[in-house]
N, C-alpha and C positions, 0 to 999 in steps of 0.2 A: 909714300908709305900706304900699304894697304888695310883693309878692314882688321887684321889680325897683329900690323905692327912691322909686316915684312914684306917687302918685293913681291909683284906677281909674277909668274912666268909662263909662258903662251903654251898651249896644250891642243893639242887637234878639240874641234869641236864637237860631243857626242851625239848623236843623232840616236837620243833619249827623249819619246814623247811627254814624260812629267815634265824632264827636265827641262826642254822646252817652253812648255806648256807655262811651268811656272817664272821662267823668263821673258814668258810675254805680260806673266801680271805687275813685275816689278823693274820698269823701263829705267833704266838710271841707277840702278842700285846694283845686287848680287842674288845670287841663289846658293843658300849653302847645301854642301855634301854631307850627308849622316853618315855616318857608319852604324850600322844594324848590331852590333858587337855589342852594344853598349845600348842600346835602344830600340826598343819595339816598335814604339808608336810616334814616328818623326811630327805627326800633327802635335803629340803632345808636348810637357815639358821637355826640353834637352838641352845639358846641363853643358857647358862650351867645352871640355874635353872631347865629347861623341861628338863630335864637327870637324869632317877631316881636312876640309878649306869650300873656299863659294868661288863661283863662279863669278865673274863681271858681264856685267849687261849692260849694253848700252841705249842711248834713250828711244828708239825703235822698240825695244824690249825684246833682243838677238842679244846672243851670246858672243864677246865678244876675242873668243880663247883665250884669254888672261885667266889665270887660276894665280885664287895665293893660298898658299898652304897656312893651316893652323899649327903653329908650334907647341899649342897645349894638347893639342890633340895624344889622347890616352886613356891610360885608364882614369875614372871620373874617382877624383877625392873631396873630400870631406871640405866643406867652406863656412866657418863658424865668423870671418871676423867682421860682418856686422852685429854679432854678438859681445865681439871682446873690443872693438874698435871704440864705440862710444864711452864718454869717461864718465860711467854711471859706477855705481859701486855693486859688486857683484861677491861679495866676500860669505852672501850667507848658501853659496853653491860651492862655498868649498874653492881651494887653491883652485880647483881647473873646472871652471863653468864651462867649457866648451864639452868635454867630457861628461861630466853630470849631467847636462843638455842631452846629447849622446843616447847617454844610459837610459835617462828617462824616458824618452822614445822610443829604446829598444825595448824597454819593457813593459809601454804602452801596447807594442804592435805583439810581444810577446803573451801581453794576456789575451790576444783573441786567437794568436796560431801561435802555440809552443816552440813551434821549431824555426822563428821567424829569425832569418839575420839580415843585418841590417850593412847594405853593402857600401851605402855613401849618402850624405847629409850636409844637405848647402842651407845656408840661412838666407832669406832672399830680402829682408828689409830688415833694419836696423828696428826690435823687439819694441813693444808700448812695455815701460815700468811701470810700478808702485813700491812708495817705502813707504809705512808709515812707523808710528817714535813716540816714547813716552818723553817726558821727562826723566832726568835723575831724581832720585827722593835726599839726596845730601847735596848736588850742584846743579842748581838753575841751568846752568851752560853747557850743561853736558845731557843731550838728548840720545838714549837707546833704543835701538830699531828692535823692535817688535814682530812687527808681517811685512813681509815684501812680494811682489811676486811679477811675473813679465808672460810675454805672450809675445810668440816668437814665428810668424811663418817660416814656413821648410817647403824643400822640397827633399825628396830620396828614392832610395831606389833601394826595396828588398825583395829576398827571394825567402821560399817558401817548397818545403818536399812537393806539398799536393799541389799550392798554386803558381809556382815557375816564379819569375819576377818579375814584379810590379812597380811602378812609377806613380807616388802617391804626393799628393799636395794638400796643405792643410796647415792650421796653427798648433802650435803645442806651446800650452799654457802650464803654467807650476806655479803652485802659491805655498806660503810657511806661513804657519803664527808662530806664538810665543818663543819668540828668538830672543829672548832676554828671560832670565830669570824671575819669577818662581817656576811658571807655567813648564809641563812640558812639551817641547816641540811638535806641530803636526804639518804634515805636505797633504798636499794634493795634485794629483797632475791629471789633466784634461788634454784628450787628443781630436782635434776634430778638423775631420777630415773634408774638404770641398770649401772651408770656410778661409773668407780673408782676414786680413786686420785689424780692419774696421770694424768687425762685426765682433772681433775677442775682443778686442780693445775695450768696447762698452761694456762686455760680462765681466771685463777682469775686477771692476771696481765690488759686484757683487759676491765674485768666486772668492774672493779673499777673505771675505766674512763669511761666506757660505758655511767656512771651517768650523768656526767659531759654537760650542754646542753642541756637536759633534756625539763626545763623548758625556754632555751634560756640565760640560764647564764654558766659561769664556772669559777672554784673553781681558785683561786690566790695564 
């Protein structure tokens, strides 16, 4: 079985100096094929749909005319289930956090170009949580969540009238208070872009009280 899950099969060898070139840096491995359809900038992110199959190289680092084709190869969709995968609770996003996820994002990138759509969206690491819980005031045992909030790397890909489409990476973080009653509800969402995990991970603890104030009240 091949890198993609399927048979390879032997194809004339292309006497393409990149592709060459990059089959001498990786002896023992492959060289994959982009398709441009779906991606500009093959150094960058590319999302395994744009990969129309690799090459085999063998340990000389020559091509060794074996192709396996990718059978995901397509149009690039939406990949939310390191999101929905872990069994964290996600109820204060609404029946479909993949979606609110989504939204939030499109309207993160919409407030800086209006006409921004948002063509696909892969979560690339299983998000850092926060829940925090009062007590009940009538049962000990029964604790109500208050503020929760997660920070989620992505990757996507949107288009834009003025700027064509772009291939953007970055976390998107969303925090709630008063998710339990008296208080009324507030979000926040933060998009930032070039930043890993690690680095939302540590703000998320203080963006979630960030909120808190806001309007000259805080959460209880």
């Amino acid at each position: 079985m091949g890198r993609f899950g399927s048979r390879s099969r032997r194809k004339g060898v292309p006497n393409e100096p990149a592709l060459l070139a990059a089959a001498a840096e990786n002896p023992g491995g492959s060289v994959a094929e982009i398709d441009p359809t779906y991606i500009d900038d093959p150094n960058g992110y590319v999302p395994p749909e744009a990969i129309r199959g690799a090459w085999l190289v063998d340990s000389s680092g020559k091509l060794t005319g074996e192709y396996q084709e990718n059978p995901r190869h397509g149009v690039p969709q939406d990949d939310f289930s390191k999101l929905t995968d872990p069994d964290h609770w996600l109820g204060w996003l609404g029946d479909d956090p993949a979606t609110a996820i989504r939204q939030g994002i499109e309207e993160s990138l919409r407030a800086q170009v209006a006409d921004a759509v948002v063509e696909w969206v892969k979560i690339l690491e299983t998000p850092r949580f926060l829940t925090g819980g009062r007590r009940h005031s009538e049962d000990e045992q029964v604790v109500l969540v208050t503020r929760a909030a997660l920070a989620a790397p992505f990757a996507l890909s949107v288009r834009a009238t003025q700027h064509g489409r772009s291939i953007l990476l970055g976390v998107f973080s969303w925090a709630a208070v008063n998710l339990s009653p008296p208080g009324v509800r507030r979000d926040r969402h933060w998009f930032d872009l070039g930043a890993g995990l690690e680095w939302a991970g540590e703000r998320l603890q203080e963006r979630i009280y960030e909120i808190d104030g806001e309007d000259g009240t805080a959460e209880r």
